[in-house]
C-alpha positions, 0 to 999 in steps of 0.5 A: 822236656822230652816227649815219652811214650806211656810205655817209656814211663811205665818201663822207667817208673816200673822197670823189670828185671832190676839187678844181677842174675846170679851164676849168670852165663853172659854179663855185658858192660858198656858205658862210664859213670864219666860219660853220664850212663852205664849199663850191666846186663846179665842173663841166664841159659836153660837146657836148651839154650835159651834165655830163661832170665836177663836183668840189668843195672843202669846209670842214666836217664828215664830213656836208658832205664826204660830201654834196658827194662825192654831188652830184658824182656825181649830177650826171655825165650830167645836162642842167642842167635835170635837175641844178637838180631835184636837192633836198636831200633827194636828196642825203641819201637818195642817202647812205642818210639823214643825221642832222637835225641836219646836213641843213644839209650837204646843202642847202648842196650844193643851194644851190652847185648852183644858183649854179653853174648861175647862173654859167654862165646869166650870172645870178652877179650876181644880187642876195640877195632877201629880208630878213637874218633870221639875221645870225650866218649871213647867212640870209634870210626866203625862204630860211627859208620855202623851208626850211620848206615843202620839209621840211616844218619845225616847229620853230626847232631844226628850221629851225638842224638845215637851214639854221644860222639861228638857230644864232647868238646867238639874236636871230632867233628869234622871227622865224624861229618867226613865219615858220613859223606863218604858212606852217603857217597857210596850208598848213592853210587850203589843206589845209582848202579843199574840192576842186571836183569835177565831176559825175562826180568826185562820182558816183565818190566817192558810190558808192565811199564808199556801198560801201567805208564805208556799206554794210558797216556797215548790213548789219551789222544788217541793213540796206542802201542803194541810190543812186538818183540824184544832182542837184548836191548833192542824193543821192537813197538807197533805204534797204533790208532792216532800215533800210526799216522801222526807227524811226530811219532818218531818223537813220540817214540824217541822222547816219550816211549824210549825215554820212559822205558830207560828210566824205568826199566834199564838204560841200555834200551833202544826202541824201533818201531815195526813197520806193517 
């Protein structure tokens, strides 16, 4: 039994906007009754080319009737450009939250949107891009890589819960499971990549990390650090108090100061003390 949200109950026990708009400008359909839900979503402009009124027809479960029911009433007032930015993940929090389990619902409304949009834009006809991955559902490789980097997805049953691939016989899953590692790859290089920062970026973070994380912990025996100055990659400290005289303070500054500052600013740093 799925936990619901009381405004998923609400929306699935009193949709609104059931039915067709009539002389509608945009009609969106996704889905099949073969894959156990469908959904048409119509909407109407005003003079000024907003959406004066949406209204849907569904096949499914609570999930997929209360999703449709919000996205109608998300859409009334908006421009088509600010419709086309609603997500997904919109439409589940506007419900208050929806089971994983049945994010496909609400993705399915993401995707009659823009198809519906499509329609009026004169770009109906235009043609699925990408490779079948899934045949049971007809789901293809963009489709599941968008699934994956929008929701951040790491898992096929991950991927079944969003968008039903690989909720069929099973035959594609080692190809869905190949693309997540590759956009799980790419997103940890990206994340790995060093930021490129200016001089004064680099100053900032020098002396915010000297203060917020170096600081504190060589006074806690007595010690202190002054920033002298910066050249590119090279800083230039004052080790002061405790430190000045310490045996170890070039391993304090190598492995402590150094370390910290190319952890937390960038790589590249050098750090050499000043002698006074």
């Amino acid at each position: 039994m799925w936990e619901y949200t009381d405004k998923v109950k609400d929306h699935f026990l009193n949709p609104r906007n059931v039915g067709v708009v009539e002389d509608a400008d945009g009609v969106g359909e996704v889905g099949s009754m073969a894959c156990g839900d469908a959904l048409k979503l119509t909407f109407k402009l005003d003079k000024n080319e907003r959406i004066k009124d949406a209204k849907f027809q569904t096949f499914g479960c609570a999930s997929a009737i209360a999703s449709s029911s919000a996205l109608t009433e998300m859409l009334k007032g908006l421009t088509l450009d600010e419709a086309k930015k609603i997500t997904n993940d919109d439409i589940a929090q506007y419900l208050g939250g929806l089971p994983k389990e049945k994010m496909h619902c609400s993705v399915m409304g993401r995707d009659a949107l823009e198809r519906a949009i499509a329609f009026y834009r004169g770009e109906a006809d235009k043609k699925v891009e990408g490779e079948i991955v899934c045949e049971c559902f007809g789901v293809t490789d963009l489709e599941i890589e968008r699934a994956v980097s929008e929701n951040n997805l790491t898992t096929i049953e991950d991927v079944t819960d969003y968008i039903k691939a690989g909720g069929g016989c099973g035959n594609c899953h080692e190809k869905i499971q190949d693309i997540i590692d590759t956009i799980v790859s790419k997103e940890r290089s990206a994340e790995k990549k060093p930021m490129k920062l200016s001089n004064i970026q680099k100053i900032r973070l020098i002396e915010e990390t000297l203060e917020r994380e170096i600081r504190p912990e060589l006074k806690k025996d007595s010690g202190d650090i002054e920033l002298i100055d910066v050249d590119g990659d090279r800083v230039f400290v004052k080790l002061r108090g405790a430190c000045a005289t310490c045996s170890i303070s070039q391993v304090t500054l190598k492995h402590y100061v150094e370390a910290k500052l190319r952890e937390l600013v960038t790589p590249e740093l050098v750090v050499e003390e000043v002698q006074q």
